[in-house]
C-alpha positions as CSV (number, residue, x, y, z in Angstrom):
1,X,0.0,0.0,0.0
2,X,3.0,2.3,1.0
3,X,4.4,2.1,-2.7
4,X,1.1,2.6,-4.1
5,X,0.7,5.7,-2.1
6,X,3.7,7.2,-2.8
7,X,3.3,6.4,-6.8
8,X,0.0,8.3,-6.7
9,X,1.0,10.5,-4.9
10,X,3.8,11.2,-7.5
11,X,1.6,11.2,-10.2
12,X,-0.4,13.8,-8.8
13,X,1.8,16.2,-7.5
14,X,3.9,16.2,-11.1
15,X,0.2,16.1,-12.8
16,X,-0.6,19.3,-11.1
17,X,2.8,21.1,-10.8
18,X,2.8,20.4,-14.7
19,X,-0.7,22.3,-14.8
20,X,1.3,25.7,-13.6
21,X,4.3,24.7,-15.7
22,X,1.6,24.7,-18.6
23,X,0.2,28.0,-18.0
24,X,2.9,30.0,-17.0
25,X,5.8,28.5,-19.5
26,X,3.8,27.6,-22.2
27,X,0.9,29.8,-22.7
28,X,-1.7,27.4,-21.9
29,X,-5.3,28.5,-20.5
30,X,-5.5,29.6,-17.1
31,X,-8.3,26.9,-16.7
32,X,-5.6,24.1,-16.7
33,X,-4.8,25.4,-12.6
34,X,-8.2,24.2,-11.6
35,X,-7.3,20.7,-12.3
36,X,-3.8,21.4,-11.5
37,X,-5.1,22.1,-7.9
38,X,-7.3,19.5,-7.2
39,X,-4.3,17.0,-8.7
40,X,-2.0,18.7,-5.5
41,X,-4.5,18.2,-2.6
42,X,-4.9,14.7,-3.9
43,X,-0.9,14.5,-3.6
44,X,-1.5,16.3,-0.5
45,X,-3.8,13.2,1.0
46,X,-2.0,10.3,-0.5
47,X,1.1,11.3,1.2
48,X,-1.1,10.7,4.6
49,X,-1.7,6.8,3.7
50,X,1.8,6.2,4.2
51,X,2.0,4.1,7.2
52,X,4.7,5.8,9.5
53,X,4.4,7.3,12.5
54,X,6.1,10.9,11.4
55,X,5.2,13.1,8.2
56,X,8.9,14.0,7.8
57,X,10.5,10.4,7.5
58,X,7.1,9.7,4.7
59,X,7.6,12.8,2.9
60,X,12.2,12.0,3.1
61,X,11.1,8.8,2.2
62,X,9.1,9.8,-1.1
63,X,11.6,11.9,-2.2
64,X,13.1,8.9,-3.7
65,X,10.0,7.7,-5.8
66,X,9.1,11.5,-6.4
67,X,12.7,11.5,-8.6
68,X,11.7,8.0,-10.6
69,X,8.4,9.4,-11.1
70,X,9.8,12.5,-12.6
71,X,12.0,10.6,-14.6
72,X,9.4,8.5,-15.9
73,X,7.5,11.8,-16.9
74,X,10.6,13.3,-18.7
75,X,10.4,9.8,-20.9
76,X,6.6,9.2,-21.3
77,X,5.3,13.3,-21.5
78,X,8.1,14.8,-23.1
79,X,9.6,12.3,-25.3
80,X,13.5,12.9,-23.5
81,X,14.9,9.4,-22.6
82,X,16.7,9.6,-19.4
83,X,20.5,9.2,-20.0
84,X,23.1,6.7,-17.8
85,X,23.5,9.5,-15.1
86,X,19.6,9.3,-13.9
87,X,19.4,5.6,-14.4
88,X,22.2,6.0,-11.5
89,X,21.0,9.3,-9.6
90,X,17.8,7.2,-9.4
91,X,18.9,4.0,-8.2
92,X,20.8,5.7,-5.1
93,X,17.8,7.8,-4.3
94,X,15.4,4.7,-4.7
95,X,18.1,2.9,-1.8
96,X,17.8,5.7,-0.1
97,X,14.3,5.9,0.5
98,X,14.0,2.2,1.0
99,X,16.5,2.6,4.2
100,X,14.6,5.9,5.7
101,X,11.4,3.6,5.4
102,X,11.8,0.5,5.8
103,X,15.4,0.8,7.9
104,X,15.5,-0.9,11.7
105,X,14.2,1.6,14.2
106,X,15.0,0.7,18.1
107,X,11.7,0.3,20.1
């Protein structure tokens, strides 16, 4: 559920952040920051369904899938395959934010 959260959660916050991007960098209708805005509450909410106890180590955490997800979008929305260097960047970012969630924590 935690993955699925955070992958939404992704989705939505690039979904709407690309809403402003739209508008203010390419000329596109205001219109496109109502949907823009619901997309980044829904972000907001998804990032609550991750099961941890803090906000800070959940939103550290999806930092990690945040960066594949925007990868994915530079590939799949605007046709720019990502090179060797962010296959690595996000590989170490992806550890990363397995060990902040899912590392030992003392009782």
């Amino acid at each position: 559920m935690t993955l699925l959260a955070y992958f939404g959660a992704a989705l939505a916050e690039i979904a709407g952040c690309f809403a402003f991007w739209a508008w203010l960098r390419l000329g596109k209708s205001p219109w496109w920051l109502v949907p823009g805005v619901a997309s980044l509450c829904l972000f907001a909410w998804l990032l609550t369904l991750v099961d941890t106890e803090q906000a800070g180590r959940a939103y550290a955490a999806y930092g990690g899938i945040y960066i594949l997800s925007a990868l994915l979008w530079l590939w799949a929305a605007e046709g720019t395959r990502p090179d060797k260097w962010d296959t690595l960047g996000v590989a170490v970012c992806i550890m990363g934010a397995a060990i902040i969630l899912w590392g030992p924590r003392p009782s």
